[in-house]
Structures are given as structure tokens and as C-alpha cells.
C-alpha positions in Angstrom: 0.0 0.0 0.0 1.5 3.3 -0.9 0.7 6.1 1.0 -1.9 8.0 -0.3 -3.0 11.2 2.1 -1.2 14.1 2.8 -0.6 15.4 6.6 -3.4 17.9 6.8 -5.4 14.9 5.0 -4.6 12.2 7.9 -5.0 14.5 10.5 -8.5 15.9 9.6 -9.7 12.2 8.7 -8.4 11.3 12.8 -10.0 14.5 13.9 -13.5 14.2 12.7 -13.1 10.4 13.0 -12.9 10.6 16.7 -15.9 13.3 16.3 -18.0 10.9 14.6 -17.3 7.8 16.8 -17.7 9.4 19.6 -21.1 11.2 18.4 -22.4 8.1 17.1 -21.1 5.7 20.0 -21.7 7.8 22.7 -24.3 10.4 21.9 -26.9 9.0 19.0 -26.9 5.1 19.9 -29.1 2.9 17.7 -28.5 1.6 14.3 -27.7 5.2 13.1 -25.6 5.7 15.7 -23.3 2.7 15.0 -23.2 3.8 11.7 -22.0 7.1 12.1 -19.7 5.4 15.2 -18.3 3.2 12.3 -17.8 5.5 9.6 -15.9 7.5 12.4 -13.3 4.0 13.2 -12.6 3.6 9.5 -11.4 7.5 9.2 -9.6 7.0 12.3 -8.1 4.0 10.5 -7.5 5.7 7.4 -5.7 8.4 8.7 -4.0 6.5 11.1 -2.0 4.3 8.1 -2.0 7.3 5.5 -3.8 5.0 2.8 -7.3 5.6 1.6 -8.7 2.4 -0.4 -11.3 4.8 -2.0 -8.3 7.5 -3.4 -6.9 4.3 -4.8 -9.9 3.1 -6.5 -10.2 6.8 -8.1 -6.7 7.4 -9.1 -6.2 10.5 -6.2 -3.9 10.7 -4.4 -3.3 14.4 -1.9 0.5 13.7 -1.2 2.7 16.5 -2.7 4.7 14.9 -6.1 8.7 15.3 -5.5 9.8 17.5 -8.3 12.2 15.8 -10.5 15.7 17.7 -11.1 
């Protein structure tokens, strides 16, 4: 897996992760609430390893390109 996410990506995919899995864990409840809670693990896990299986699927990619030369 190549890394896929730049550093402002990953870190607002863990913030609002948390946000969401703690809202829909901890505040919602239900079957909404687990999946909001859930959506809010896989950011967390997303951001956590850099790599975004959807960003692959789609060809994009928000890492800077090293300039050649």
C-alpha cells in the first residue's frame, strides 16, 4: 500500500473520526448511531495508516509529487 494522504489529510480524517465515533457511539446510539460510530473507526483508520482504499480506486492521491531535477 502506498501512502496515499497528505498530513493535513490524515490528520483531519483522525479528527473528525474521533468526532464521529464518539457522536455516534456515545451520543446517537441505535443503528444510526453505529453507523456514524463506524464510519468514524474507519477514518480514524484511514488516517492513522495514510492509505485511503477509495483515493486508490479513483486514481487521487493528496500527497505533494517530489519535483524531478
Amino acid at each position: 500500500m502506498k501512502i496515499n494522504e497528505s498530513n493535513i489529510d490524515r490528520i483531519l480524517r483522525v479528527v473528525g473520526g474521533v468526532a464521529l465515533a464518539v457522536l455516534g457511539f456515545g451520543v446517537v446510539g441505535g443503528v444510526g448511531g453505529s453507523i456514524v460510530g463506524g464510519l468514524g473507526l474507519v477514518l480514524v483508520a484511514t488516517g492513522a495508516i495514510g492509505f485511503c482504499p477509495l483515493y486508490a480506486l479513483f486514481g487521487i492521491s493528496t500527497c505533494r509529487v517530489p519535483k524531478a531535477g
